[in-house]
Legacy VTK file of the C-alpha trace (Angstrom):
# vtk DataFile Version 3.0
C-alpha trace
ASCII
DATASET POLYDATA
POINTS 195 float
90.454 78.649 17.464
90.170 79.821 20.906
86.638 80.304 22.506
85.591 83.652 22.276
83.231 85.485 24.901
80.726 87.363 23.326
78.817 88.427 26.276
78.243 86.816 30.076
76.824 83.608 29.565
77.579 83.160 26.154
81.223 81.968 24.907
81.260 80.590 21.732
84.127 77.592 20.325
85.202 76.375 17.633
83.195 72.856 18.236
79.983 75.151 17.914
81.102 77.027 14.754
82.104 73.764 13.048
78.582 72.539 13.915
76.896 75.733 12.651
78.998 75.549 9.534
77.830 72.129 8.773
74.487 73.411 9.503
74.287 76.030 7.240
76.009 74.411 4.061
73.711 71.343 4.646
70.335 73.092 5.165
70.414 76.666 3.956
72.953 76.366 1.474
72.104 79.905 -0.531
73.701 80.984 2.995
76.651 79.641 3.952
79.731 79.437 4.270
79.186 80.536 7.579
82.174 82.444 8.213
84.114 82.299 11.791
84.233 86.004 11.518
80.175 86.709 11.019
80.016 83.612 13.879
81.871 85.273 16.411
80.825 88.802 15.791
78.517 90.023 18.732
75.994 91.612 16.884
74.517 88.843 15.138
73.676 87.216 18.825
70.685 87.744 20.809
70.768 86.800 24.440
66.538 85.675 25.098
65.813 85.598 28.777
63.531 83.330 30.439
60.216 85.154 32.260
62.505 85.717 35.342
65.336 86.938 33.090
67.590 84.375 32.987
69.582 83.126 29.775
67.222 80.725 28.168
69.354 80.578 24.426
71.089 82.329 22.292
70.418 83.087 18.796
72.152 83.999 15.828
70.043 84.735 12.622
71.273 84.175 9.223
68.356 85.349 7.171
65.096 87.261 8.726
61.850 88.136 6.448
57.773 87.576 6.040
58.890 84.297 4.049
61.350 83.093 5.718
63.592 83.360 8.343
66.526 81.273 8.878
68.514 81.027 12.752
70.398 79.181 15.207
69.408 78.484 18.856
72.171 77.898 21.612
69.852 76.366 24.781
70.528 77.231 28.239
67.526 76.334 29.293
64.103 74.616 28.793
61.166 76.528 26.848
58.379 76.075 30.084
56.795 79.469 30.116
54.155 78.387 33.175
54.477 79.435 36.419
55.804 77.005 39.279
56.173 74.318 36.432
52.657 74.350 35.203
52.449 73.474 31.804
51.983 76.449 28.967
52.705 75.315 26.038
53.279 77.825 22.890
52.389 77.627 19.222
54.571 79.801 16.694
53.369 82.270 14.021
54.844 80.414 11.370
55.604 76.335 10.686
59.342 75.747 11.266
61.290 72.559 10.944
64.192 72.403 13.849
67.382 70.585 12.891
69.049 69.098 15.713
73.012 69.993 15.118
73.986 68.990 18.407
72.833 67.452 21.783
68.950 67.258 21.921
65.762 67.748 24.118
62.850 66.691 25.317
59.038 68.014 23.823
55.916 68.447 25.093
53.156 68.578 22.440
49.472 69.527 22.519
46.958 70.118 19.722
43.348 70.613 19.670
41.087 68.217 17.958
37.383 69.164 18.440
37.653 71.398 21.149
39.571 68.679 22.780
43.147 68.756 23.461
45.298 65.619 22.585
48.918 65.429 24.536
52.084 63.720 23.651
54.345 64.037 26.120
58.162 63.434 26.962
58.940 63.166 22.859
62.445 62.897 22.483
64.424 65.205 19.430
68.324 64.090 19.097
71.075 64.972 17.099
70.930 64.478 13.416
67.139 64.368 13.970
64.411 67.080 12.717
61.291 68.174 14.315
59.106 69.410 11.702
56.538 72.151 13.993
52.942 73.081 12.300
51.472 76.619 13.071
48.597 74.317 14.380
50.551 72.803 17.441
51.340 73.596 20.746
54.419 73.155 22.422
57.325 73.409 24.679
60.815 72.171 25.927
60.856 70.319 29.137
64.430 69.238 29.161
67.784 69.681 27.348
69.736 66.537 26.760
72.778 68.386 27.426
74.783 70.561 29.855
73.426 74.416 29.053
75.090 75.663 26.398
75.600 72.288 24.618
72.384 72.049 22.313
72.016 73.784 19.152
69.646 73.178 16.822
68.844 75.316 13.263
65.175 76.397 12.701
64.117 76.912 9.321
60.941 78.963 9.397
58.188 79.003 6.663
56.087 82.221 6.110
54.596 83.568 9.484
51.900 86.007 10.275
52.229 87.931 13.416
50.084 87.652 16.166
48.457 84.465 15.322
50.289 82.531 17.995
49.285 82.190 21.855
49.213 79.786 24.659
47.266 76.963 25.634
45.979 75.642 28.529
45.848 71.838 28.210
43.472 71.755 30.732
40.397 73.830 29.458
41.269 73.878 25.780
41.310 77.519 25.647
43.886 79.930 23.612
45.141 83.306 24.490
46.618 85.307 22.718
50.227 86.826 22.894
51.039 88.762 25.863
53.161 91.854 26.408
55.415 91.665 28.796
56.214 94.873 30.086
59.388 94.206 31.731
61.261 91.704 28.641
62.592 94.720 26.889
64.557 95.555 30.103
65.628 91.818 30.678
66.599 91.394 27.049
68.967 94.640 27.345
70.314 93.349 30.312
71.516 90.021 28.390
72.548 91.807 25.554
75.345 94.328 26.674
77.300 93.783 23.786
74.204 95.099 21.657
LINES 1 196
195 0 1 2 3 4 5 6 7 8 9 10 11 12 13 14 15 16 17 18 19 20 21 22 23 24 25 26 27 28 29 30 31 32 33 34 35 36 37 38 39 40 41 42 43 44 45 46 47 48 49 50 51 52 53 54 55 56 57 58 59 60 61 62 63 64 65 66 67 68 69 70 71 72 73 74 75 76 77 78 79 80 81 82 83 84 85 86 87 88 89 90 91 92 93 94 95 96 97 98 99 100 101 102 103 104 105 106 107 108 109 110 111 112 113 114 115 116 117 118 119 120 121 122 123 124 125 126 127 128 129 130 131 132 133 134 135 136 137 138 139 140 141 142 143 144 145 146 147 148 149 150 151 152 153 154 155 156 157 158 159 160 161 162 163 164 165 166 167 168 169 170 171 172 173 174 175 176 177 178 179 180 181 182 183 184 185 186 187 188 189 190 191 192 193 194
């Protein structure tokens, strides 16, 4: 299959779409087959831009609800959220366990423990791997293993709750809640042409 351009940035082939289909029958079998048709087809991708609008992944969702959602990520780019490189990690609004499909990254994780924060830094997640991801911790990824575009990894969500996610500053300890930002409807449309 020849590699198919879905928008700038973003060209999908067919090693990807074998990957995803192995994905999908393997851990969201009720699913798949993932087709080469829905694979390719531009409106099931989301371009997500980094805070300066940049491609940071892309992501294709296979199944979307209160209970679960189900969704590959295409990495362009670390998940650091900080500005000038200063740690922020993120929690999510619902537990999620990442499958690793191809290449791999590198984790930062915080969690508080008494109104103290405990770190574990530079943790390693490779292919054929899982990172299992409580609503309790704190994250983010500091480095892809891989050339952008290279990493994909599945993340099967558990039931979420919106708005009970935020950042936190490993230095103080303290939580804040999820921001608006103004200007990431206008970056996201700017990714997403084909949308």
């Amino acid at each position: 299959m020849d590699p198919v351009l879905i928008a700038p940035g973003l060209t999908l082939t067919d090693v990807l779409y074998e990957t995803a289909a192995v994905g999908a029958a393997a851990y969201a079998a009720d699913l798949a087959p993932l087709t080469w048709e829905q694979f390719i087809s531009p409106m099931s991708w989301w371009l997500v831009p980094d805070g300066s609008g940049r491609l940071s992944k892309a992501e294709l969702t296979l199944a979307e609800g209160r209970d679960r959602t189900v969704k590959f990520n295409v990495w362009y780019a670390p998940d650091l959220r900080g500005p000038g490189g200063v740690p922020c990690p993120h929690s999510h609004p619902w537990p999620f366990e990442s499958k690793i499909l191809l290449g791999g990254y590198t984790e930062d994780r915080y969690v508080l423990d008494g109104g103290q924060v405990r770190a574990e830094t530079g943790r390693k997640h490779v292919q054929g791997t899982a990172n299992p991801v409580g609503r309790d911790l704190y994250h983010e990824v500091v480095e892809l293993h891989t050339a952008p575009g290279a990493t994909m990894t599945l993340m099967l969500c558990g039931q979420g709750e919106r708005g009970t996610w935020g950042h936190l500053d490993p230095a103080t300890g303290s939580v804040t809640p999820p921001q608006r930002d103004p200007f990431f409807p206008e970056r996201l449309r700017a990714l997403n042409p084909h949308r």
